[in-house]
N, C-alpha and C positions, 0 to 999 in steps of 0.2 A: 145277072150282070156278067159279061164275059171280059176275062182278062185280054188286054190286049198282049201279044207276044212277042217280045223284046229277042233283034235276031242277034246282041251281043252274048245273050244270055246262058246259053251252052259253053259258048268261047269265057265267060267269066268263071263257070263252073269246074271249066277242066282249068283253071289256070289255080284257083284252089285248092283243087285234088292235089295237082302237083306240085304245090307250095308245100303244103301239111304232109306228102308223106316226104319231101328232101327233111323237113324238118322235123320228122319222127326219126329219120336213116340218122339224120348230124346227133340227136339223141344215143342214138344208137352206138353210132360207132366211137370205143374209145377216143380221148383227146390225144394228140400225139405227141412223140417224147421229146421234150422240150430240152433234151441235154441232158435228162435225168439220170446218174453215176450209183450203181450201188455196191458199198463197201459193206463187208462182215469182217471182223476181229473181233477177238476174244482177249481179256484184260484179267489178272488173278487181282485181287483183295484180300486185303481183312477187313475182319467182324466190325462195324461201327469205326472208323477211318476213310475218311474223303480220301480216295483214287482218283489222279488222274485219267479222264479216258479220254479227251480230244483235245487240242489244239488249234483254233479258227482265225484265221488272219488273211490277208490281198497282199499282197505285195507287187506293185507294179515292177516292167520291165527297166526302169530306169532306180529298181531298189528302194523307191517310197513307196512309201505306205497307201493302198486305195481304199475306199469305204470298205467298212469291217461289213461280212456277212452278216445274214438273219440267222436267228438258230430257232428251231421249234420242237417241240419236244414232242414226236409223233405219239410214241406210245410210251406212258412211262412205268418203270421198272416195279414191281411187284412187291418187293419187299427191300424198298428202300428209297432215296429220293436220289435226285440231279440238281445240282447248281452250277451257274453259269457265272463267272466271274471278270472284270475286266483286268489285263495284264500288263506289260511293258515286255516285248520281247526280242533278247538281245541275242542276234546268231553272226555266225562266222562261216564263211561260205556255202551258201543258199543258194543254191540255182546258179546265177551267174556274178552273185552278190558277196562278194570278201567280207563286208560285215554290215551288220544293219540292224535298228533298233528300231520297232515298229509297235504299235499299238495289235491287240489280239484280245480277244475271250478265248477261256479254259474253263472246260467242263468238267467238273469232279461229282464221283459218284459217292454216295454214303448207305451203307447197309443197315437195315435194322440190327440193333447191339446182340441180342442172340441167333442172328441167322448165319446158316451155314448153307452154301449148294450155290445152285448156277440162278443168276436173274438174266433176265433180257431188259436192251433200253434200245428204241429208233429215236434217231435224231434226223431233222431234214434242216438241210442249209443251203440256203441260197445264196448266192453270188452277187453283185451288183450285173454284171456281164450277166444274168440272167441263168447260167449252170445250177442246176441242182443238184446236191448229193444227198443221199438216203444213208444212211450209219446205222448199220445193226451191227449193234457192241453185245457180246457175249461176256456178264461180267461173270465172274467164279469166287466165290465168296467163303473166305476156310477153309480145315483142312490140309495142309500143305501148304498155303499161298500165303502164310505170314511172314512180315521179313527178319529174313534172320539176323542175327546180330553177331559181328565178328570183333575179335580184338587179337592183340599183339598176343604170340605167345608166352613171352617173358613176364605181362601181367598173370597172366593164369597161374606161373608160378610164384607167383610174389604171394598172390590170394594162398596159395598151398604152404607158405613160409618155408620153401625151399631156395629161394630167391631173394636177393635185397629189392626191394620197390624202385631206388632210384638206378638199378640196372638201363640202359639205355636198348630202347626196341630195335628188333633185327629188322635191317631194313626190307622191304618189301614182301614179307611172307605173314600171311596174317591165317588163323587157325577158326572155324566155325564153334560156337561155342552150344 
């Protein structure tokens, strides 16, 4: 039985080839950058205490508030967690905004209670406007980065009983204790 031979048939075949390999190449070549922004900071902490590390809010150009961003938590930190919380947040000249009280998430970082040293956290956020940022926060955990505690000098000597306690504090000079 012989095949009869169809003369689109060639013409179908190259139109194949050249389907499959555009579509091996679009495989291929990275997707493009969509507005993606990448930001690195580094944050100090203490041991087992929620740190701030970011601030996420729109604020449109007429000072309202716009859809709040996504947050995703690329990679999370190693030795400790992230939570996202939702805010009220009250500023005083923002961009072109004298004052403005807008809705926000804030991310605070927590360390495991005995860790000490550097963790890493990526955060990626997206924008309604479609912008993306990448956030690689360098948190530093201990060591030096506890906060210190300051008082009035005239207590310090009250605590010594060199001093009467209801001495009144010197104004503006405060000593690291």
């Amino acid at each position: 039985m012989a095949l009869a031979r169809n003369p689109a048939l060639p013409l179908v075949a190259a139109m194949v080839m050249i389907a499959s390999s555009a579509w091996a190449a679009a495989e291929i070549v990275p997707p493009p950058n969509r507005g993606e922004q990448v930001v690195e900071r580094k944050i100090n902490a203490s041991p087992n205490r929620d740190t701030q590390i970011g601030v996420y809010l729109n604020v449109k150009p007429d000072c309202s508030s716009g859809p709040l961003p996504t947050i995703r938590l690329s990679s999370p930190p190693s030795s400790g967690k992230v939570v996202v919380k939702r805010a009220r947040l009250k500023a005083t000249n923002y961009k072109a905004c004298l004052a403005l009280e807008v809705p926000a998430y804030v991310a605070f970082y927590k360390s495991q209670p005995q860790f000490s040293g550097s963790d890493a956290v990526t955060i990626e956020v997206t924008y309604p406007q479609g912008r993306t940022e990448i956030q690689k926060i360098t948190v530093i955990v201990g060591s030096g980065n506890e906060q210190k505690i300051w008082q009035l000098p005239w207590s310090r000597l009250a605590m010594a009983g060199r001093h009467k306690r209801s001495a009144p504090p010197l104004p503006g000079k405060l000593v690291e204790v």
